[in-house]
N, C-alpha and C positions, 0 to 999 in steps of 0.2 A: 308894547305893541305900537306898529304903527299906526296913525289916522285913519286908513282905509281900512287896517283890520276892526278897529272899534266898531266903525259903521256897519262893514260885512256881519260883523258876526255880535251886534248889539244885542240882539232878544235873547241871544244866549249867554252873553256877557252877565243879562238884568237876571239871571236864574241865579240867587245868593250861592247854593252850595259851588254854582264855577265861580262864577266874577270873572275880576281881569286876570288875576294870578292862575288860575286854572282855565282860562282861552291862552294866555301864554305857553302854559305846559302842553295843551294840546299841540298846539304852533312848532312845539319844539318835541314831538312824541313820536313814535314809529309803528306801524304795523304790520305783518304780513297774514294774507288772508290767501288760505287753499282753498281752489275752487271756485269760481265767478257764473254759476248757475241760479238757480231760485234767491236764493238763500243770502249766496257771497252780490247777487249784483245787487241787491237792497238794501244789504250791510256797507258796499264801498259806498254806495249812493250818501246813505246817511252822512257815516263819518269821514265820508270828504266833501260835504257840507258844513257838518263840524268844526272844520278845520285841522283835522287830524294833520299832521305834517309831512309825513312821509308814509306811502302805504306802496307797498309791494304786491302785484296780483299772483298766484300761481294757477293754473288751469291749463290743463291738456287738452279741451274740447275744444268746436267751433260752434258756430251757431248753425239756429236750423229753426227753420220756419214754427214744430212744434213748441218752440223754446220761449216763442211770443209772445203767450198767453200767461206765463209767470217772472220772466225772468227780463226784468224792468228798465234796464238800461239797452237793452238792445232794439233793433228795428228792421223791417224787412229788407233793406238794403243789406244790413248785417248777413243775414241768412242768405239771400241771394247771390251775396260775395263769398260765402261760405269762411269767414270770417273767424281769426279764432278767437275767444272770448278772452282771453289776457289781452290782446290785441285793441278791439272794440273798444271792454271798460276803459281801456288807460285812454282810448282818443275820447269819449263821452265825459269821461270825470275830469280830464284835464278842460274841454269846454264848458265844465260848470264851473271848477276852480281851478285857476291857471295858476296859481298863487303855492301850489302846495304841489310835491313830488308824487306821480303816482309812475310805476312803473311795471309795467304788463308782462309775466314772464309763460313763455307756450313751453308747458314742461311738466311732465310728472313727476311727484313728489316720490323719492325712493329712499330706502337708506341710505343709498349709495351718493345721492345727492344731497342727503335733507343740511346737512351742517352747511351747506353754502349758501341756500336756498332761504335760512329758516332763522338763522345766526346775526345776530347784530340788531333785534328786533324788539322792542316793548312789549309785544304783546303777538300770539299767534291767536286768529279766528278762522272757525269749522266753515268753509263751506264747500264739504263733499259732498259724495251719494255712495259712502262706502265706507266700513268698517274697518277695513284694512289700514288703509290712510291714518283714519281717528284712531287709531290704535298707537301709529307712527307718530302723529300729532303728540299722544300722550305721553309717550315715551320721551320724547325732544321737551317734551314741556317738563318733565319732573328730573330730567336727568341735567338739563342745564339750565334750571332755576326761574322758566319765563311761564307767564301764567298763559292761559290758551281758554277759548271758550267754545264751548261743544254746544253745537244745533242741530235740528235736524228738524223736517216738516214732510210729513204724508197725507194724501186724505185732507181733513179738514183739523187736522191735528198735528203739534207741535211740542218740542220741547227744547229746553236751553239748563246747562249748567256752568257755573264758571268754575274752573282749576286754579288753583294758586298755590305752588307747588309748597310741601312743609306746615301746609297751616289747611286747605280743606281737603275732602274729597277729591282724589282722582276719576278718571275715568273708567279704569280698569277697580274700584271698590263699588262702583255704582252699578257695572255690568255683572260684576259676579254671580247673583242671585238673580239673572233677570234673563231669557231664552236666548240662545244665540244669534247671532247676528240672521242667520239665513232663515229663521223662523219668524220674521217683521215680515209684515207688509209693504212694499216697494209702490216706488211712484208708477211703477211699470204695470204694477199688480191694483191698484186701488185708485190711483191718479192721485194729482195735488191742485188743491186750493190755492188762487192766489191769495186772497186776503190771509189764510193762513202763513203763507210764506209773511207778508207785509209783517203782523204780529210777530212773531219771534226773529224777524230780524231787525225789529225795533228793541225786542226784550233784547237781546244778543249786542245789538248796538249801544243801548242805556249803557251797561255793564262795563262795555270797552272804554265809552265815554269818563264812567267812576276812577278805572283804573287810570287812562293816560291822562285825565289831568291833577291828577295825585290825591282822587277821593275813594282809594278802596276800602276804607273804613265804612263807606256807603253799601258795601256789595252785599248783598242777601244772602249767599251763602247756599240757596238753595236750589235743588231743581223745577226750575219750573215749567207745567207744561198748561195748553190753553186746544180750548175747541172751538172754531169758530161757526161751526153749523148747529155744536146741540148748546153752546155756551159754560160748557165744563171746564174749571178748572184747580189747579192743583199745584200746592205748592212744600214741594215734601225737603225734610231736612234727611242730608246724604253725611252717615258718618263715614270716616277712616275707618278704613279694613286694618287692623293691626299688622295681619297678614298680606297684605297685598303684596302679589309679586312686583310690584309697580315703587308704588310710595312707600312701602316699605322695606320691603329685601331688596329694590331696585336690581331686580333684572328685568333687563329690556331688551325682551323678545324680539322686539317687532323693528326696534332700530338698528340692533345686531346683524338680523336677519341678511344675508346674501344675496336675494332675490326673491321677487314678489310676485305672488300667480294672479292668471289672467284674473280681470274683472269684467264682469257684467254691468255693464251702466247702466242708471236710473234712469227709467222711460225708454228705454228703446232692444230692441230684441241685439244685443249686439255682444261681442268679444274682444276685448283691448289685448294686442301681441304688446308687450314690455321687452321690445327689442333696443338697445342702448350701447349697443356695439359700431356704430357706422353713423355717418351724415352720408345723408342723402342728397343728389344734384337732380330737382326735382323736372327741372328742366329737361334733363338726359333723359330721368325715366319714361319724361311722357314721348319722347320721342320714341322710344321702344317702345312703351306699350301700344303708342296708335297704332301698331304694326298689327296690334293680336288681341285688342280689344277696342271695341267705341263707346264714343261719349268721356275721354278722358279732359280732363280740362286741371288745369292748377293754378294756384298763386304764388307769393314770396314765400307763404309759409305753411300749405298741403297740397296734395294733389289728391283728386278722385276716378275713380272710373268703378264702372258695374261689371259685374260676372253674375247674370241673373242664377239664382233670387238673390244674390248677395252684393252687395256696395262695399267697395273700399276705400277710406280714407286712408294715405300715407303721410306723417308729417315729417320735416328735413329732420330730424332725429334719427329717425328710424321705427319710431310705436308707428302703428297701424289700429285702425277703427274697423274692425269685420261685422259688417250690419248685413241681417238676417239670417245668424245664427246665436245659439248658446253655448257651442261646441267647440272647446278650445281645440280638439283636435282640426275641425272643420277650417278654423279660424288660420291654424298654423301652415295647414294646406295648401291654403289660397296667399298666405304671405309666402311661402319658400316658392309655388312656382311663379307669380307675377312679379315678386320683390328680390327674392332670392333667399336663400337658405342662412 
């Protein structure tokens, strides 16, 4: 290491199980993290304080004033600019550490994308607000050997496991015996805790720490989950499904898959169109739509305008944001006549 990294990153150097040899591997380590909401902006925060080396953001969202109150990297000018949060984090974490590659991608994680997206990486970590994704996640993580770490926080409650493909628990042995995704409580339905979010994506962060600097002999192995309102918690050992369609018979549904249906985002009454056919000249659009609706305004990278009760974001992709509905029908409606078919 060089002189300045000793200094930077001394308190964590004097922590025996790193030293200098594991601040070195961190230095020289990769990550990519799905998702830069609650969860992922408190996780990049850590470990590119850390020194993590290279981290790659993925997130299809933008900011938004509700987003404030948990999600730690961000600020009202962010929301104000409407801002996408791959965007934001990578200019924030590069102002705390200039020293280290962070690199902001506005983009949803599909099968169709995940191997470019996801590939070349040390480590994949969870920060969605959807199952579908974590499913994708798990799939990419046991089919091509990278370990990944699942989080998740609602309420005042959290939990974390880490994957390491071959040797623990996947994702898909933990959910088996446990209600389906659509039967949890949602940030939408219950709200979230900040400090709850801080806690697990400290646990989530430690974890990533053990593995990129070459202590996963350190990893616990287990799930862990914490309450930070009643102070419950718990920490359960997750065995291998022999059966698992996942870690065992390896098929992989969900990276296979063709196409992926709408989701509902966490915290907001809304419908994501997973249109991925076209770039959009956002510029153009607005100029059409001032024609046929008001209040359109855009940046380098969405545009917005209202159709009461509904808002829509459009990103140069092509995905669309339909906020005030749940209805993908509704949702598809209001993209094919303002956007196009």
């Amino acid at each position: 290491m060089q002189p300045v990294d000793i200094e930077k990153y001394s308190r964590q150097v004097l922590f025996a199980p790193i030293g200098e040899e594991g601040q070195r591997r961190l230095l020289a380590s990769s990550a990519v993290l799905v998702g830069c909401g609650a969860l992922g902006s408190a996780s990049a925060n850590l470990l590119v304080r850390a020194g993590v080396g290279r981290l790659r953001i993925v997130d299809r969202d933008f900011v938004e004033p509700s987003n404030l109150q948990r999600q730690l990297l961000f600020d009202e000018a962010d929301a104000r600019d409407s801002l996408p949060k791959a965007i934001a984090a990578e200019r924030k974490l590069l102002a705390i550490n200039s020293a280290i590659q962070v690199e902001g991608i506005v983009a949803d994680l599909t099968p169709r994308n995940s191997r470019d997206l996801l590939s070349g990486f040390d480590l994949l970590l969870d920060g969605t607000d959807n199952f579908e994704t974590r499913h994708l996640l798990n799939d990419f993580s046991v089919s091509h050997g990278i370990p990944w770490i699942y989080a998740a926080v609602v309420a005042s409650y959290g939990l974390t496991l880490t994957v390491v493909p071959a040797i623990t628990a996947c994702l898909a042995c933990l959910l088996e015996s446990r209600a389906a995704p659509e039967a949890e409580p949602t940030c939408d339905t219950v709200g979230v805790l900040n400090p709850a979010v801080g806690v697990i994506a400290s646990l989530q962060s430690a974890e990533a720490l053990k593995i990129l600097s070459g202590r996963a002999d350190a990893l616990h192995g287990r799930l862990l989950t914490f309450d930070v309102w009643t102070g419950r918690s718990q920490s359960v050992a997750v065995a291998r499904n022999p059966q698992c369609p996942v870690c065992a018979l390896r098929k992989f549904a969900h990276l296979e898959g063709a196409a992926q249906p709408h989701v509902t985002m966490c915290g907001r009454d809304s419908v994501q169109i997973h249109e991925r056919t076209r770039q959009l000249d956002l510029a153009g659009l607005e100029r059409r739509l001032s024609a046929v609706v008001t209040g359109v305004r855009h940046n380098d990278f969405l545009l917005r305008f209202s159709v009461p009760p509904h808002e829509v974001t459009v990103f140069s992709d092509g995905r669309a944001i339909v906020k005030g509905t749940r209805d993908p029908a509704v949702a598809r409606s209001l993209y094919a006549r303002y956007i196009g078919a």
